[in-house]
N, C-alpha and C positions, 0 to 999 in steps of 0.2 A: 516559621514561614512555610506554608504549603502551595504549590502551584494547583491550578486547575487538572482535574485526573481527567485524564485522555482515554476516551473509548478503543478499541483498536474494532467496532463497528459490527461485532460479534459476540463475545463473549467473557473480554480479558479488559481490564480496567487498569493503570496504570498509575498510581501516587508517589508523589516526591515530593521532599521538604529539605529544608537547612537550616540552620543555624547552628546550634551546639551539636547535636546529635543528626545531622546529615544523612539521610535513609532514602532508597529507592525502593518499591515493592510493586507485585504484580498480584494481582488475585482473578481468580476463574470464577464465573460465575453461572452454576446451573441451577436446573429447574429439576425438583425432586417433591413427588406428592402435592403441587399445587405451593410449593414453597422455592425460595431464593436461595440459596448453596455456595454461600462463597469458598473459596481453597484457595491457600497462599501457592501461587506457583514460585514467585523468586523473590528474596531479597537481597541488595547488596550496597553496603556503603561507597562504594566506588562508580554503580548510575544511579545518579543523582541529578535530579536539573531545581535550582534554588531558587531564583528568581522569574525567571522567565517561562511559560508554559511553552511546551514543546508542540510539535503537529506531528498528525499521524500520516504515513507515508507507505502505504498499502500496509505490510507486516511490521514497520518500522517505525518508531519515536522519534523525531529529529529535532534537536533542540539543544541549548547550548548551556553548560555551564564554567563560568570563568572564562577563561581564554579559548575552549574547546565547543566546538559545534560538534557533535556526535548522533552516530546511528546506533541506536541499538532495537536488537530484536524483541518483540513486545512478548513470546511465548516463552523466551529463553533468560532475558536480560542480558544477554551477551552483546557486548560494544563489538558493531564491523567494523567502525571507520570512523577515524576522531578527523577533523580539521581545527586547526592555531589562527589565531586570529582574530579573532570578531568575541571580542570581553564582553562573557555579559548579555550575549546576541537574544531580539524578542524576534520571531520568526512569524512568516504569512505564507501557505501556499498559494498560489494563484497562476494559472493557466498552463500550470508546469515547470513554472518557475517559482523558484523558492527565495523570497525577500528577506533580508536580517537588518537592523537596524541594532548596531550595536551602543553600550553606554556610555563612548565617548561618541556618538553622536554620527560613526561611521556607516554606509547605507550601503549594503552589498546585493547584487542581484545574480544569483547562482544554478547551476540548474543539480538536484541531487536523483543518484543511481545507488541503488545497493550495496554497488564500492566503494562510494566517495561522491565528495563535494565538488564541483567543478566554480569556482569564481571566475565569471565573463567581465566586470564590472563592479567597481569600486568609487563612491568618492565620501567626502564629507558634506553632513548635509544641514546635521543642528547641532548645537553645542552639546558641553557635557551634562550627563547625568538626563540621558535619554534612555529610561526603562519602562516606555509603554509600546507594547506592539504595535507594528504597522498595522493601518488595516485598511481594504482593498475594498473596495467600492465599487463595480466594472469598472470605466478603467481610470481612476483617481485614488491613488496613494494618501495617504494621510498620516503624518507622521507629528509628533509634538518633542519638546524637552520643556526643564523646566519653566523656559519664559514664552517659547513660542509653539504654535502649531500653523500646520502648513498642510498646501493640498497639492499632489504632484500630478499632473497628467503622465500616465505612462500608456499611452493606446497607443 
């Protein structure tokens, strides 16, 4: 299983998978003679995001795997700042707020800083075995699980 790789909007490309062999990697990518130059910058089994694709957050990847929502930095692969809670979390930027919808169906509304996750805002919103990302509309939420989907005003 591989998530969608994350531009970091410059130069550095971010891939992650799971299953048996669980891997995170960074690759650089320059331009040399009219050709494309990829260079492994970081690999580590330990960031890793498996199911859910993370978002990029100026220098930073935020995105969750398992019980952990984490930042990590996209030049380094260095984890700043894990948060517990939200299993499994598919994440949405939007307007500076950072939206999780986790797979038991829990819907977090948070604001993230390069030290950490702040949660303003918690509840439940659809049943279990919710692993599609929110996705933000201006200002209409739209969230599914398995039986349902839904459309939230949030303006």
């Amino acid at each position: 299983m591989i998530v969608t790789p994350v531009w970091n909007g410059e130069d550095i490309i971010v891939c992650s998978s799971a299953g048996q062999n669980p891997i995170g990697r960074a690759i650089r990518l320059t331009r040399q003679d009219d050709k494309t130059v990829p260079k492994g910058l970081w690999l580590s089994q330990k960031i890793r995001f498996g199911q859910p694709t993370p978002v990029r957050f100026g220098e930073y990847l935020i995105g969750a795997t398992r019980n952990l929502v984490m930042a990590v930095e996209f030049s380094t692969g260095k984890r700043v700042w894990g948060h517990r809670g939200f299993p499994h979390a598919t994440c949405v930027l939007g307007r500076g707020k950072f939206i999780m919808l986790d797979s038991s169906g829990q819907l977090g509304l948070a604001t993230v800083t390069p030290t950490g996750l702040t949660v303003h805002s918690q509840c439940q919103v659809t049943e279990r075995y919710s692993f599609t990302a929110p996705t933000l509309v201006g200002k209409t939420l739209y969230l599914r699980d398995r039986k349902h989907i839904m459309a939230l005003d949030v303006g």
